[in-house]
C-alpha positions in Angstrom: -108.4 -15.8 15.6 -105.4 -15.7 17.7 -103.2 -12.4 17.7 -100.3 -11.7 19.4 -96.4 -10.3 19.4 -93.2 -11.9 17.8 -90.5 -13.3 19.6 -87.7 -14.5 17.2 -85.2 -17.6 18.6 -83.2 -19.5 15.9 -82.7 -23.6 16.0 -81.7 -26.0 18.5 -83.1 -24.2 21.8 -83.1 -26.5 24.5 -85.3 -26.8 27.9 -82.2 -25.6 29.6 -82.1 -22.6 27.7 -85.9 -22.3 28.5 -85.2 -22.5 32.1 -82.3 -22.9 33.0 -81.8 -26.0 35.7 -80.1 -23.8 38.4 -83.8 -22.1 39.1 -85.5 -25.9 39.5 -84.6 -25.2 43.1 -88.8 -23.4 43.1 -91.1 -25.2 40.6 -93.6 -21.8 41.1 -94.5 -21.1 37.9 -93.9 -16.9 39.0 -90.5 -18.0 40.0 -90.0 -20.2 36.6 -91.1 -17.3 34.0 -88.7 -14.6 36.0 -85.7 -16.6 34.5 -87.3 -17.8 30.9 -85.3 -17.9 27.9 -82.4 -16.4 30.0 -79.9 -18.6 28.6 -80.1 -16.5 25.1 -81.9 -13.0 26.4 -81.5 -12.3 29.9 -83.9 -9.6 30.1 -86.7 -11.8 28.2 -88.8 -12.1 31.5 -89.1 -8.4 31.6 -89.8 -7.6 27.9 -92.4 -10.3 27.0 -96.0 -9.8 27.5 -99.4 -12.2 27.9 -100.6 -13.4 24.6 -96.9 -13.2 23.0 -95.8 -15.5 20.2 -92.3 -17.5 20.1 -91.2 -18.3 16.9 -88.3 -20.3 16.3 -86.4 -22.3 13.6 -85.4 -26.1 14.1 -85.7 -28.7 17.3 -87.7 -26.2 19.8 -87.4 -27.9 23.0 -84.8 -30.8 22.7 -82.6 -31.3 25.8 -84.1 -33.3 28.7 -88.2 -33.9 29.1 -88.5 -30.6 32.0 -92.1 -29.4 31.9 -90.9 -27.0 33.7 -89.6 -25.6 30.7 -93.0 -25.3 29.0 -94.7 -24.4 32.1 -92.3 -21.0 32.6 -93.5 -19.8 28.9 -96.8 -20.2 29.7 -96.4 -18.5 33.0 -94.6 -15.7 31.1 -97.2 -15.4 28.7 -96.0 -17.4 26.0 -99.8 -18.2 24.3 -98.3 -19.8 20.9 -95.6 -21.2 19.6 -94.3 -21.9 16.1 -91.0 -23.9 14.7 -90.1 -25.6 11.9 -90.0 -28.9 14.3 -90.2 -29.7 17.9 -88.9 -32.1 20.4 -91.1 -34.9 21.1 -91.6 -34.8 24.5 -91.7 -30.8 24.4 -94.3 -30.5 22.0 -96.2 -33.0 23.7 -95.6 -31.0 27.3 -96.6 -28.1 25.3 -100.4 -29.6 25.0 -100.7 -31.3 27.8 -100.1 -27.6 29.6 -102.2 -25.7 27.0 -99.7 -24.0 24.9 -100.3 -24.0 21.7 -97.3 -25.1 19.4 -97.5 -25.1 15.8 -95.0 -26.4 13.0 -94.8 -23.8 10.5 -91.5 -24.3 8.2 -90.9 -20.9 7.0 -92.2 -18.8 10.0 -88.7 -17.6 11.2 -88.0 -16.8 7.8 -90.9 -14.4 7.3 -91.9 -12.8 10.5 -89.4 -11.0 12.8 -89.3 -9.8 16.9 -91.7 -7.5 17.1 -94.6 -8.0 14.7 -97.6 -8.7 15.6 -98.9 -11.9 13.8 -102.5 -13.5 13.8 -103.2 -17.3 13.5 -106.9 -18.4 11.6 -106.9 -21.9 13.2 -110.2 -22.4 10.9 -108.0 -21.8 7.7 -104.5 -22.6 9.1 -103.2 -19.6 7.9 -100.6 -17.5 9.4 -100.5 -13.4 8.4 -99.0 -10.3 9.2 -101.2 -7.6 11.1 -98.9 -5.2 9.9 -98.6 -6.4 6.2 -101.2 -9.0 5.9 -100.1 -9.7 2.0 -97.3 -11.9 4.6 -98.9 -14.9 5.8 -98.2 -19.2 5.5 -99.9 -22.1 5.8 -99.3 -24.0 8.8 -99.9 -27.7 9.7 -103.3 -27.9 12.1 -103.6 -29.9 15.2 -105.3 -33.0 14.9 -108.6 -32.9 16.7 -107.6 -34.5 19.5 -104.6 -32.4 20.3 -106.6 -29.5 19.5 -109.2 -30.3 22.2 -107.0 -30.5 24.8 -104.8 -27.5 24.0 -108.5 -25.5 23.6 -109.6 -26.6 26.8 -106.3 -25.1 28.1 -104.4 -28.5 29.1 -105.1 -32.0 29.7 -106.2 -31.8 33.3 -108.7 -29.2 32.4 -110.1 -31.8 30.2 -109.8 -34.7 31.8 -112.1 -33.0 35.0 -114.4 -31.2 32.8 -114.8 -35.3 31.4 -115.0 -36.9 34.6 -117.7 -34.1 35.7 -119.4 -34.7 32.7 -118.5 -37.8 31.4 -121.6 -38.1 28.6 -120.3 -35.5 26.5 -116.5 -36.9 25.2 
């Protein structure tokens, strides 16, 4: 069970609203998660907390392929995030960094900023804390994807196979 805090963004946010390319001048990831999501909340850095959720309608991530734009969220404390559809090469930044990004079609209709949500990955649900008779289904990772994400990016994994290479 995964549990964590509601940030609510609507459709079409792009890596350069993520991070904006003016602070690509220091790829620290400290430096990259003082200026996340400025380009719709300025103060976003200083309100969001480890473990948060974003949730956000339509094409989360399109723009160009930055990574740095996935790796400020996670460096911000971004632990999950859910849209009705990603970007590609976002989503698949998003796994190969360990953040976990889930298509869930209705989440920005039923959960708002603020709420604390819960994810079952086991039964792919989606509920409420607060009001727990709120929940959705959400499509699950395939294995694979889920393995990498789990292990917290694809480096991780890929040493943790290379140091142990019988157990794939």
């Amino acid at each position: 069970m995964i549990c964590g805090r509601v940030w609510k963004f609507g459709n079409d946010i792009d890596t350069d609203v993520i991070i904006p390319g003016r602070y690509l001048d220091n790829y620290s990831p400290k430096h990259l998660a003082k200026h996340v999501m400025e380009g719709v909340d300025i103060d976003f850095h200083s309100k969001v907390s480890e473990g948060d959720f974003i949730v956000a309608e339509k094409h989360f991530g399109i723009g160009s392929s930055r990574e740095q734009a996935v790796i400020a969220l996670k460096a911000a404390g971004i632990r999950v995030l859910l849209a009705e559809s990603f970007a590609r090469i976002f989503y698949r930044n998003a796994v190969n960094h360990g953040l976990l990004p889930l298509v869930c079609p209705n989440c920005s209709e039923v959960f708002e900023t603020g709420e604390k949500i819960c994810i079952d990955l086991e039964k792919g649900i989606i509920f409420s804390s607060e009001k727990p008779e709120k929940k959705l289904d959400f499509q699950q990772l395939p294995t694979p994807i889920a393995r990498i994400v789990e292990a917290g990016g694809l480096i991780n994994i890929l040493k943790s196979e290379i140091q142990e290479p019988s157990k794939k």
